[in-house]
C-alpha positions in Angstrom: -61.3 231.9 -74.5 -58.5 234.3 -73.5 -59.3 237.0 -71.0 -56.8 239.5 -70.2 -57.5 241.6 -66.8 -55.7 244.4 -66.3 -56.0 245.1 -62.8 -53.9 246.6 -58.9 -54.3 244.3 -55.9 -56.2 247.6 -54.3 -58.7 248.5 -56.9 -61.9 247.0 -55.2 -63.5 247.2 -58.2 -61.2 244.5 -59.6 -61.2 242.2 -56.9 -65.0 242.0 -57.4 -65.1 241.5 -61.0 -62.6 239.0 -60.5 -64.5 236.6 -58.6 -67.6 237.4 -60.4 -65.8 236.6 -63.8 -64.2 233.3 -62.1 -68.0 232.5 -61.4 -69.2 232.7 -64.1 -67.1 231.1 -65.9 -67.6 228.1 -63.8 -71.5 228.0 -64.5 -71.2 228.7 -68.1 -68.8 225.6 -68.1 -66.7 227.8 -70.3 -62.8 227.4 -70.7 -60.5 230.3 -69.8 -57.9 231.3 -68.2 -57.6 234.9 -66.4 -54.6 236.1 -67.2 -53.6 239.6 -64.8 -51.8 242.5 -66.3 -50.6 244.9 -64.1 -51.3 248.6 -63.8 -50.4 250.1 -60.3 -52.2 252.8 -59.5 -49.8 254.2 -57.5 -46.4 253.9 -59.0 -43.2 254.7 -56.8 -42.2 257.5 -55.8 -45.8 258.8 -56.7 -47.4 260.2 -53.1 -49.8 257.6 -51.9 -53.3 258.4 -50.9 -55.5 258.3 -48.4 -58.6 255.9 -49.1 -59.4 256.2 -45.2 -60.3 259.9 -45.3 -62.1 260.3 -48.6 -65.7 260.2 -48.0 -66.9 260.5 -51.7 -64.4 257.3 -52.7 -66.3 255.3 -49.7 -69.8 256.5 -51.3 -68.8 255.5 -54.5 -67.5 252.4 -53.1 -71.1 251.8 -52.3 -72.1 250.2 -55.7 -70.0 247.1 -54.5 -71.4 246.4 -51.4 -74.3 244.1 -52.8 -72.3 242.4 -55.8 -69.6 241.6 -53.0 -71.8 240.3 -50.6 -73.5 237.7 -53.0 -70.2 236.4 -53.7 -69.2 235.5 -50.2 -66.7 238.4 -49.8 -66.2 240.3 -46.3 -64.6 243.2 -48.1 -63.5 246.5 -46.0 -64.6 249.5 -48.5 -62.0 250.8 -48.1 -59.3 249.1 -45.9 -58.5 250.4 -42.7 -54.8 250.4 -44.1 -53.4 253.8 -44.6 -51.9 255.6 -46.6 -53.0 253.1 -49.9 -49.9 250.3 -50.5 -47.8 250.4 -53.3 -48.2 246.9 -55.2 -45.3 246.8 -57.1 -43.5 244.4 -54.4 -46.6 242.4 -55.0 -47.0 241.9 -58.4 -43.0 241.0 -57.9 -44.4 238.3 -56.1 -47.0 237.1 -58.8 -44.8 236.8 -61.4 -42.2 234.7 -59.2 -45.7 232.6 -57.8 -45.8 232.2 -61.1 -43.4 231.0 -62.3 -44.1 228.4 -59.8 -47.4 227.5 -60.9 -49.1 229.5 -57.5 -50.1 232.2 -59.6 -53.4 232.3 -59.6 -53.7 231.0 -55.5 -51.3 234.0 -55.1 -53.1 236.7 -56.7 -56.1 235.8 -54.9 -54.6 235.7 -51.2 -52.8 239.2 -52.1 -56.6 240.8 -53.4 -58.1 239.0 -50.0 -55.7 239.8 -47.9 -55.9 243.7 -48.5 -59.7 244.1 -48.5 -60.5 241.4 -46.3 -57.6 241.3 -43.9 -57.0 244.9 -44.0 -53.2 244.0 -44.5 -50.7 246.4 -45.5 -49.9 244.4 -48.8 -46.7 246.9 -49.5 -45.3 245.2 -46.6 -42.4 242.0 -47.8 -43.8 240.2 -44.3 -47.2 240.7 -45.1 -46.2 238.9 -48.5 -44.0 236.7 -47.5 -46.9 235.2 -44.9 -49.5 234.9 -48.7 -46.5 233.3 -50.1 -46.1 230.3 -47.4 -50.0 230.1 -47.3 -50.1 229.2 -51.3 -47.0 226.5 -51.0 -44.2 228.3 -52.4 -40.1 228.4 -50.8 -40.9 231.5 -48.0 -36.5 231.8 -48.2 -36.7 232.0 -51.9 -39.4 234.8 -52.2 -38.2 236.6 -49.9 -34.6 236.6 -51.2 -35.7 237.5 -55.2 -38.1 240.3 -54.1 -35.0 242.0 -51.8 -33.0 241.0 -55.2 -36.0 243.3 -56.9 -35.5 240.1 -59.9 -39.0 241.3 -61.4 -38.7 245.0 -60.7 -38.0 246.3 -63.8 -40.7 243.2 -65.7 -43.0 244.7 -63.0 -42.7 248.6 -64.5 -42.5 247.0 -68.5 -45.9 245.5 -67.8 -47.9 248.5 -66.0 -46.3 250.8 -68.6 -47.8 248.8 -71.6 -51.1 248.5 -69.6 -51.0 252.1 -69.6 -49.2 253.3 -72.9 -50.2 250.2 -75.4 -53.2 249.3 -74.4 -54.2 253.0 -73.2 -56.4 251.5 -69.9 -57.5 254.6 -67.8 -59.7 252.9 -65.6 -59.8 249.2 -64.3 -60.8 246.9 -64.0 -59.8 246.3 -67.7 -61.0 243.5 -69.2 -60.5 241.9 -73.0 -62.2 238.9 -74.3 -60.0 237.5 -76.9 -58.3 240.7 -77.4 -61.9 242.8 -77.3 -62.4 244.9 -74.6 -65.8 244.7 -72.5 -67.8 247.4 -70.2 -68.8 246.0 -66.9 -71.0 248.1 -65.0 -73.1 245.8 -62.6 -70.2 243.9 -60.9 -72.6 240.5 -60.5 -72.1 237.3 -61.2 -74.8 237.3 -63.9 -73.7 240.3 -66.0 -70.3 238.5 -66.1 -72.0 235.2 -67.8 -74.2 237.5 -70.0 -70.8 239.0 -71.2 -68.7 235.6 -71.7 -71.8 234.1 -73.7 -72.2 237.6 -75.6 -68.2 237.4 -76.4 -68.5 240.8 -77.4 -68.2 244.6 -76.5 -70.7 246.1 -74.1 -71.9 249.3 -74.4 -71.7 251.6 -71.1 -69.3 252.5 -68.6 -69.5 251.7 -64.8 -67.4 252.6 -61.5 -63.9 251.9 -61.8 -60.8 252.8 -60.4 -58.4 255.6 -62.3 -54.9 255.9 -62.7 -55.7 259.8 -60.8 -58.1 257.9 -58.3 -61.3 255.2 -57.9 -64.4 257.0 -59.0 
C-alpha cells in the first residue's frame, strides 16, 4: 500500500495521526510505507503566530489529548515555544536524512522534539542535535542546510501539496492515491481505514493553512 501524508512538523494533529497510522499498520501486519509531503503552514516571510496565547486553538487542541495519551505520547498542546517555528529548515533536513536512509528516524525526532521537547525546531542547533541523535554526519547537515541545497525542493513540494493536490487542512492523508477523513485520531479508526482502503465520510480537527481549528 502507498500512503502519502501531507503533513508540518507543528501540526499536532499530524504528529498523532502519524503514530496512530504507524500502529496500525503494525497490528494489521499490513505493508506500507509513509511517505511525508510537505506543506508548511507558515511559509517565510509569512508572520508567525502565536499558539501560546490562543485559548480557542488549546481547546480545540483538546480532542487530542486522549488519542495522544494511548499512544505513549507526552505531547505539550501547544508547545511552550513561541512564536510557532518555521519548518522549512526542517523539512531541508528530511530530505538530506533522506537521502541517507534516516528519513523516517528523522521525521520522528523533529515531530517529538517540538511537542514533546518544546524545542524551537526553526533553530539549525536544535536540528543539528536530531540529526546526530538519528546517525547522520552532524558537519555535513549542518553545512547543506547553511548551503539551503533543498531550499528551493523544500518550496516545489509544499506548493504542489497546496496547488496540485489542493490540501487545506492536514493532516492529509491518501491511500493509494485516495484521500481519507480521519476524525477520531485512535489507533483503531486508523486500522478500520487501512482495512477499509477507501474514502471515509466526515471531517475532523485539523490544522489550516490560515490556522489549526
Amino acid at each position: 500500500m502507498d500512503i502519502l501524508f501531507v503533513t508540518d512538523f507543528v501540526c499536532p494533529y499530524c504528529l498523532v495521526a502519524k503514530v496512530a497510522l504507524e500502529e496500525a499498520l503494525k497490528e494489521t501486519g499490513i505493508e506500507a510505507r509513509i511517505r511525508i509531503q510537505p506543506l508548511e503552514l507558515t511559509p517565510e516571510p509569512k508572520e508567525r503566530v502565536d499558539v501560546c496565547s490562543d485559548e480557542g486553538r488549546k481547546k480545540r487542541y483538546q480532542v487530542l489529548v486522549e488519542p495522544a495519551k494511548s499512544l505513549g505520547l507526552d505531547m505539550k498542546l501547544p508547545p511552550a515555544v513561541s512564536p510557532r517555528p518555521y519548518t522549512c529548515l526542517a523539512f531541508e533536513g528530511l530530505l538530506y536524512a533522506g537521502e541517507k536512509g534516516k528519513g523516517d528516524a528523522y521525521a520522528d525526532k523533529v515531530y517529538r522534539a517540538y511537542f514533546e521537547k518544546e524545542q524551537d525546531i526553526g533553530e539549525t542547533d536544535i536540528l543539528c542535535g536530531i540529526a546526530e541523535s538519528v546517525g547522520l554526519d552532524v558537519e555535513e547537515f549542518r553545512q547543506e542546510l547553511a548551503r539551503g541545497t533543498y531550499r528551493e525542493k523544500v518550496r516545489e513540494e509544499s506548493a504542489y501539496s497546496r496547488d496540485v493536490l489542493q490540501v487545506s487542512g492536514i493532516p492529509a492523508i491518501y491511500l493509494n492515491g485516495q484521500r481519507v477523513s480521519v476524525e477520531k485520531y485512535t489507533k483503531e479508526e486508523m486500522i478500520e481505514i487501512l482495512l477499509k482502503g477507501q474514502e471515509e465520510t466526515g471531517a475532523g480537527f485539523c490544522c489550516g493553512i490560515d490556522g489549526c481549528g
